[in-house]
Backbone as numpy.savetxt, mean C-alpha at the origin, in Angstrom:
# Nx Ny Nz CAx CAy CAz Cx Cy Cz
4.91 -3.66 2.21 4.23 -4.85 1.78 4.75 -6.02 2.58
4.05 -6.86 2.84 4.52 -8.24 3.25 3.76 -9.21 2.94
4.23 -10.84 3.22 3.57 -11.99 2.87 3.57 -12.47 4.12
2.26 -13.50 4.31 1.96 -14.43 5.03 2.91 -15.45 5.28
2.66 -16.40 6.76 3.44 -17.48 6.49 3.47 -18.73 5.79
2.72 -18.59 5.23 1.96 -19.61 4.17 3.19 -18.93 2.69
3.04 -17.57 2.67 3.11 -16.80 1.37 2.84 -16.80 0.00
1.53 -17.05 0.52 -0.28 -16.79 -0.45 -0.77 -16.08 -0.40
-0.46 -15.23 0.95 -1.28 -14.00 0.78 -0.49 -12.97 0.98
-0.51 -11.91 0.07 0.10 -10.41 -0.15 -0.63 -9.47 0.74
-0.12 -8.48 1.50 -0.65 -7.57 2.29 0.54 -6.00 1.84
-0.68 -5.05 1.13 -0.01 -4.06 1.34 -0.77 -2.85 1.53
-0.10 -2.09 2.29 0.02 -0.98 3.00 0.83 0.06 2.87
0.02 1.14 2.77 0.38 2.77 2.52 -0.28 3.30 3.43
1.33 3.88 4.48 0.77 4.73 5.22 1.12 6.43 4.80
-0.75 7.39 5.10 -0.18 8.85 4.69 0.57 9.84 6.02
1.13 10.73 5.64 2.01 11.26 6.76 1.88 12.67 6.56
2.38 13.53 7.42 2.36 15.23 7.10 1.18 15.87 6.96
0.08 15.22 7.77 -1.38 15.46 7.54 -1.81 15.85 8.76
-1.63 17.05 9.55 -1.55 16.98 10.73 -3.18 16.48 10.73
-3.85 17.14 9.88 -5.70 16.65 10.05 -6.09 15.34 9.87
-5.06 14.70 9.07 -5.38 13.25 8.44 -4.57 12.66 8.98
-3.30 12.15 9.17 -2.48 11.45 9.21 -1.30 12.20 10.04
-0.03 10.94 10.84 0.76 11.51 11.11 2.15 10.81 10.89
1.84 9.53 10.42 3.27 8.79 9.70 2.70 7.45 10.12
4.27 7.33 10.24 4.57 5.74 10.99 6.27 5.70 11.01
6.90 5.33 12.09 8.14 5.05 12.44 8.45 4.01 11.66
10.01 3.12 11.83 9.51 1.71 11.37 9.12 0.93 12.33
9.58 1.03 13.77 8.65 0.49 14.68 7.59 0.27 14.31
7.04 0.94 14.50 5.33 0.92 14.01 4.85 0.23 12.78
5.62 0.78 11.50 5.60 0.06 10.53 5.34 -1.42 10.67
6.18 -2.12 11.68 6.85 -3.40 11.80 5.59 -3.80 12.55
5.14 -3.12 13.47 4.02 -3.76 14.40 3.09 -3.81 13.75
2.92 -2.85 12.80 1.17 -3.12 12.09 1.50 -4.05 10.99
2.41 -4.56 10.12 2.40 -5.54 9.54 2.39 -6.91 10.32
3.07 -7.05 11.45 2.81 -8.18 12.47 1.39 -8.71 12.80
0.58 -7.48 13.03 -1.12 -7.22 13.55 -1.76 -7.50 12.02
-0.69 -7.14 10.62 -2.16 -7.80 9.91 -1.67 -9.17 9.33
-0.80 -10.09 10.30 -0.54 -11.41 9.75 1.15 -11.64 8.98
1.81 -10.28 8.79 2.69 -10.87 7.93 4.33 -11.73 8.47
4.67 -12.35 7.75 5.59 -12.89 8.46 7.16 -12.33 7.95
7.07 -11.67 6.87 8.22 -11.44 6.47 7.51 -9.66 5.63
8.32 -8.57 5.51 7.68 -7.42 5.29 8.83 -6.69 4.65
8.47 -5.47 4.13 9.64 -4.61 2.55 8.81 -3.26 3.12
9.52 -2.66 3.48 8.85 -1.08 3.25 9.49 -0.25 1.77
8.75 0.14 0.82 9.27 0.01 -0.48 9.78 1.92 -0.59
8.86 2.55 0.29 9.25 4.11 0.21 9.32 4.61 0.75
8.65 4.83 2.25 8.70 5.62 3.56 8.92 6.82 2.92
8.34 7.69 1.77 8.41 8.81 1.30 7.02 9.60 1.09
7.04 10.65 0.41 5.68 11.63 0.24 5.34 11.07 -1.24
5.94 10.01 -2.00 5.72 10.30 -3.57 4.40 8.75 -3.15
4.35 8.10 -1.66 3.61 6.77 -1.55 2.64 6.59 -2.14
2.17 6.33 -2.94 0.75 6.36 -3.64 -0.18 4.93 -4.14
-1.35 4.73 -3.58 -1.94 3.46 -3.72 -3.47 3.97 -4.64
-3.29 3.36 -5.99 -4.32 3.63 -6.23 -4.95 2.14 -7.23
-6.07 2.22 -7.54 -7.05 0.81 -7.70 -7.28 1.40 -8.98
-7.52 0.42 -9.99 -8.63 0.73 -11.04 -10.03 -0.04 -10.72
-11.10 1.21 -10.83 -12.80 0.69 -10.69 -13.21 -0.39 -11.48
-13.33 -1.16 -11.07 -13.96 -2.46 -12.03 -14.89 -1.78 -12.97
-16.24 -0.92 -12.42 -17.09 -0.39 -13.10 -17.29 0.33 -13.93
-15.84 1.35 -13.41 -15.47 2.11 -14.69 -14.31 1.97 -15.68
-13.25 1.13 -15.14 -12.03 1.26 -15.35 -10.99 2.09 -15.62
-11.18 3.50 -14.73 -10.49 4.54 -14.25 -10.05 4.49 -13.35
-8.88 4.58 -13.49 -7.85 4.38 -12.08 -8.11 5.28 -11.24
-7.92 5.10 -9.89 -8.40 6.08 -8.44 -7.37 6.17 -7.39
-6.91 7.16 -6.73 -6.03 7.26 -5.64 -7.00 6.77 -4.48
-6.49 5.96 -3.86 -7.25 5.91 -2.83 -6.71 6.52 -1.04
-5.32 6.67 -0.95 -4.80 7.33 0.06 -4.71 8.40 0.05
-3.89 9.42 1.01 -4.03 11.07 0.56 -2.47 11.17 0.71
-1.97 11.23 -0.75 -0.30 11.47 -0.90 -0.20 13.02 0.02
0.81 13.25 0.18 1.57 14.28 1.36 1.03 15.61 0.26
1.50 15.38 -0.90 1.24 16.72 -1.71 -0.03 16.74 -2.12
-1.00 16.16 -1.92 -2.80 16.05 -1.96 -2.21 15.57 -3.64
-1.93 14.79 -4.39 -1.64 14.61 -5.75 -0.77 13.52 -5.68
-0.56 12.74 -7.37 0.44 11.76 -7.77 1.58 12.64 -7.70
2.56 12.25 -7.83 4.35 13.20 -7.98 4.17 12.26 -9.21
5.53 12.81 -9.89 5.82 11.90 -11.09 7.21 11.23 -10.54
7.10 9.61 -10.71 7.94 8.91 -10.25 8.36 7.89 -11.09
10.05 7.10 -11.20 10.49 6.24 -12.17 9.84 4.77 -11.98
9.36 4.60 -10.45 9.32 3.44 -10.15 7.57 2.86 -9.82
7.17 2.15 -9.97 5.46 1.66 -9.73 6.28 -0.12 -9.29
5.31 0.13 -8.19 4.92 -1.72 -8.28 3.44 -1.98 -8.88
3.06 -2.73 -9.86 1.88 -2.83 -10.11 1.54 -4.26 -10.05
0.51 -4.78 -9.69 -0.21 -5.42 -9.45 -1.59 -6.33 -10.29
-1.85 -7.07 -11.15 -3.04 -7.09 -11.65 -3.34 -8.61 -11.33
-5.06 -8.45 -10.48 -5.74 -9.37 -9.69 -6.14 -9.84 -10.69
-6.14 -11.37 -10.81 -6.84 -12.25 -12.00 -7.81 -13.29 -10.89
-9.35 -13.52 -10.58 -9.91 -13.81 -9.85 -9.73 -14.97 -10.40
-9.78 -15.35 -11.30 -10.14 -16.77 -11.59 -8.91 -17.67 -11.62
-7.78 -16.76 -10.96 -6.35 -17.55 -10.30 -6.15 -17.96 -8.97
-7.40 -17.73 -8.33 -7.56 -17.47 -7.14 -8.07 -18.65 -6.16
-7.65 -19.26 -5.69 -8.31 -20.55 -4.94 -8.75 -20.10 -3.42
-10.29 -21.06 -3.10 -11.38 -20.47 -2.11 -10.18 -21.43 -0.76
């Protein structure tokens, strides 16, 4: 994850790995360069592990969704979540 230089805006990123078909990691080199490329000025890599998992709840339905492809095609069971909840109307244009 990282913030802007402003630090208003949150940017995060899950990269999948061990996928020879899908995916193939990220170093932290790399790590470091693609947070640079999407703006951030200061950056946390929180797991560099297989348990990485990014998932959204559907507005439409309000069932939560994986949206990356964890290493084990599945959630792991883990102690730790960062969670997140977008309130639009906190949000200035």
């Amino acid at each position: 994850m990282g913030v802007d230089t402003t630090g208003t805006k949150l940017i995060l990123l899950v990269v999948d790995g061990r996928h020879p078909q899908v995916a193939t990691g990220m170093t932290h080199a790399e790590l470091s360069r693609e947070l640079l490329r999407l703006g951030c000025a200061a950056g946390l890599n929180l797991d560099g592990g297989g348990s990485a998992t990014l998932v959204i709840r559907d507005t439409s339905t309000g069932k939560l969704r994986v949206i990356n492809t964890p290493s084990d095609h599945r959630e792991r069971p883990v102690a730790n979540v960062l969670g997140i909840k977008f309130r639009p109307e906190n949000v200035k244009p």
